[in-house]
N, C-alpha and C positions, 0 to 999 in steps of 0.2 A: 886726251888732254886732261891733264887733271887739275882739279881746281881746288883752292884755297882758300881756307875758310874767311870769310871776311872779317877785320875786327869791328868794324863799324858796333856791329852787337853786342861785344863784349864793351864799348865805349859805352854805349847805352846804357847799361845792365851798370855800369860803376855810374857812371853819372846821377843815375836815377837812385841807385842803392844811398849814395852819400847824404840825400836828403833825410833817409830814413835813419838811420845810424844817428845826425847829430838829433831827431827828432827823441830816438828812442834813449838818446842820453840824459834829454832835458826833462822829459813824461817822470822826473820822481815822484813816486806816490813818498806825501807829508807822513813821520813817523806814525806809526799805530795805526795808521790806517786798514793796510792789508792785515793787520792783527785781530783788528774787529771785523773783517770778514767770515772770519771763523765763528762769530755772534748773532749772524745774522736772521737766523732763525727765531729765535729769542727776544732779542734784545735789538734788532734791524744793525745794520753796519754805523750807521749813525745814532744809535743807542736811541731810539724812539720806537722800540716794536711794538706789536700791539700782543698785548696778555699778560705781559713780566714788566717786571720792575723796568723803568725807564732811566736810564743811566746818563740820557744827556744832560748838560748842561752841568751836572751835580759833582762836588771838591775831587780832585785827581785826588789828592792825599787820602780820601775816603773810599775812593774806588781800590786803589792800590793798596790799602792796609786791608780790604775785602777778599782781594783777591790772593793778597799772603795769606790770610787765616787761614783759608780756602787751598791753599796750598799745603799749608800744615795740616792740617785737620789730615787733610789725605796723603801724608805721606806716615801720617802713625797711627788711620785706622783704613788704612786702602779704602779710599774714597770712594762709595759708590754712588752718590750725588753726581750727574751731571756736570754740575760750576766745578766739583773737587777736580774730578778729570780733566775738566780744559785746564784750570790753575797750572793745576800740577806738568804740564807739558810746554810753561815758559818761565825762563830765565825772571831775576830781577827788572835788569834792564826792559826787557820787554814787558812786562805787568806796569812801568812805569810808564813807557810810550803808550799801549793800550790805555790806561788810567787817562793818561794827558789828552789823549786824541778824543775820549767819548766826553770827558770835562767841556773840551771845545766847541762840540754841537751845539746848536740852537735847542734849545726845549722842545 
């Protein structure tokens, strides 16, 4: 007698998956977010660490003209500063979201 797998499981298995899929659609991490995780050592992901400069709360325009110089500085004397290296490893756009997102923390 040979037997046949049942679908019931595989109804389950989609059933159950669907809730996860629209969940994993809507979980958007807010720009700059996951960008300041790369800070967190530092600078904590919410720009509040303890030992270094604290960056929350303080003008996106100031963070972001910090983080160009810092970009420049190390692309015309191979930055070997810490800050020069992360700089140097994002786009415009993304020094912008970074900049916007630690501006928005709480102090």
């Amino acid at each position: 007698m040979s037997r046949h797998p049942r679908p019931h499981g595989l109804l389950l298995a989609l059933a159950l998956s669907a809730p996860l899929s629209t969940l994993a659609q809507t979980a958007v991490s807010p720009p700059g977010r996951l960008l300041a995780s790369n800070c967190f050592q530092c600078h904590g992901t919410n720009g509040r660490g303890p030992g270094f400069e604290r960056l929350a709360g303080e003008s996106a325009d100031e963070i972001y003209d910090e983080l160009r110089e810092m970009r420049a500085e190390g692309a015309r004397e191979r930055g070997r500063d810490i800050m020069v290296r992360h700089a140097l490893g994002y786009t415009d756009a993304q020094l912008r979201q970074l900049a916007q997102w630690l501006s928005q923390q709480p102090r």
